[in-house]
N, C-alpha and C positions, 0 to 999 in steps of 0.2 A: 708346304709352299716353298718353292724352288727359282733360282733365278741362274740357272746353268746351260741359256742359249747360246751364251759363247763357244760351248765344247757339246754341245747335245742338240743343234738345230735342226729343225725337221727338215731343212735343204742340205742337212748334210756336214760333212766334218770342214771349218776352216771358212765357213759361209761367211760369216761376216768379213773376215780377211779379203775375199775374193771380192766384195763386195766395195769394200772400199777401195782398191783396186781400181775396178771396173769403173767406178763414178769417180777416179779419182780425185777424193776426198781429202787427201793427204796432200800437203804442198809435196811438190818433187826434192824440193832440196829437204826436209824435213823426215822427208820418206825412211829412210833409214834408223831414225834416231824416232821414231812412232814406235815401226816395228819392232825395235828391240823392247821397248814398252810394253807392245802389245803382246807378242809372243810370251814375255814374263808374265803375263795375266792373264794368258790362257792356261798357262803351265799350273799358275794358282788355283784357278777355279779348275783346273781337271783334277787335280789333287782332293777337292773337297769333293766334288760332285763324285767319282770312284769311292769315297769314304762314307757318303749317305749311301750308295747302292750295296757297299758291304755292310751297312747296318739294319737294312732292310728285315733280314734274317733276322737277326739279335731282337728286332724290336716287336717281329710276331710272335718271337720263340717267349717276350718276356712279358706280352701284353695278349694273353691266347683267348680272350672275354671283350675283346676291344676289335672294332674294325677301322682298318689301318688305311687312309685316306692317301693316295699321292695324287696330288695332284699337281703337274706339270706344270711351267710356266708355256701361258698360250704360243709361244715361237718354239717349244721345243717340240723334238720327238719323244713319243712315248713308248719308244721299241726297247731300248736298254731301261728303261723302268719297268717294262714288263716282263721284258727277261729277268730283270731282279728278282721280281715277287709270283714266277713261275715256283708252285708248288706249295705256297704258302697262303694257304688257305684264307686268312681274315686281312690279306693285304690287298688292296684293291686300287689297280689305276684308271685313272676316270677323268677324263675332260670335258664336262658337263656345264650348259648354264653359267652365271656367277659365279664369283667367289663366295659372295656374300650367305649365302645360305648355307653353305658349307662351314665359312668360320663361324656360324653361329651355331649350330650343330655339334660343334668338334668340342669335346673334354680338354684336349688340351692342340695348339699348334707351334708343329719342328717346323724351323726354316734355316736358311742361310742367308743375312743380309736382303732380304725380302721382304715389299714395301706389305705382302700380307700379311707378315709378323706386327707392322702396325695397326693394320687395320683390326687383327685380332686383339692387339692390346685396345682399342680405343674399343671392340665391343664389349674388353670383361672380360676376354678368353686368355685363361693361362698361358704364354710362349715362350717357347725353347730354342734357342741359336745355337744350333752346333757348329761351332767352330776348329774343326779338329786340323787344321793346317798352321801352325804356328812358325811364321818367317816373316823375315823384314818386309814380306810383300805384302802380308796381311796388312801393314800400315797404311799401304799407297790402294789395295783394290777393297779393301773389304769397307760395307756402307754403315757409317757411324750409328744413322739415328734408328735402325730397324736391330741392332746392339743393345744401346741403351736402353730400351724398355724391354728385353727380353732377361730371361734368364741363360748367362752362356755355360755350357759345356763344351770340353777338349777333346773327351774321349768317348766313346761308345758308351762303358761304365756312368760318366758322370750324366751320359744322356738321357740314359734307361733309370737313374736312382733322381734326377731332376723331374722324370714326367712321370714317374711313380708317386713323387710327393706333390704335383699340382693334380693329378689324376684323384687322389685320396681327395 
């Protein structure tokens, strides 16, 4: 479960930018002093979002008896996730139905900051926040409460040895 529309939208790269633009959203005198906000938090969440798609690999290669669920947040594209998990057998991208059946389903759920990392804690399901982007901007973009009741990891490593020991 994924919350990386900002940088992965299915309209395309920069869509929400253009978007507030267009309706402008943003007072004029303000305008300048958003953007530099907002560009630093695209920058953040594309840093994290390229770091699940490199670990896409690592986590079929270390879970080869497990099928490997992504699923998209509904605004995104599912093209760079499927280019991810080209070739690798038990990974599967799939925008189906609810959520709901899915996290109840799932041995264990990875997120980033995603309000389905709660919902999987409030059904019982093990969750794992990988958070592998550590900078002062994690403070200001990343979402406290879908944190707090996950278990976090940094790195790939602690990823794969987190959902190995909720998977047991």
């Amino acid at each position: 479960a994924f919350r990386f529309r900002s940088v992965n939208h299915y309209m395309g790269e920069k869509c929400n930018t253009r978007i507030l633009i267009r309706h402008e959203i943003v007072n004029e005198k303000k305008r300048e002093e958003f953007f530099k906000f907002w560009n630093s938090y695209e920058r953040h969440v594309a840093g994290v979002f390229y770091k699940f798609l490199d670990l896409l690999p690592q986590l079929s290669e270390a879970f080869p008896d497990h099928k490997i669920i992504v699923r998209p947040h509904p605004s995104e594209s599912h093209n760079k996730w499927k280019d991810a998990a080209k070739g690798l057998s038990n990974v599967i991208v799939i925008f189906q139905g609810g959520v709901t059946p899915w996290l109840l389903g799932a041995d264990a759920i990875l997120h980033w900051g995603c309000t389905t990392g709660v919902e999987g804690y409030l059904m019982g399901r093990p969750v794992v926040a990988y958070n592998p982007v550590d900078t002062e901007d994690e403070k200001l973009f990343d979402h406290k409460v879908p944190h707090c009741i996950s278990v976090i990891t940094r790195t790939s490593e602690e990823t794969i040895k987190a959902l190995r020991h909720v998977v047991k």
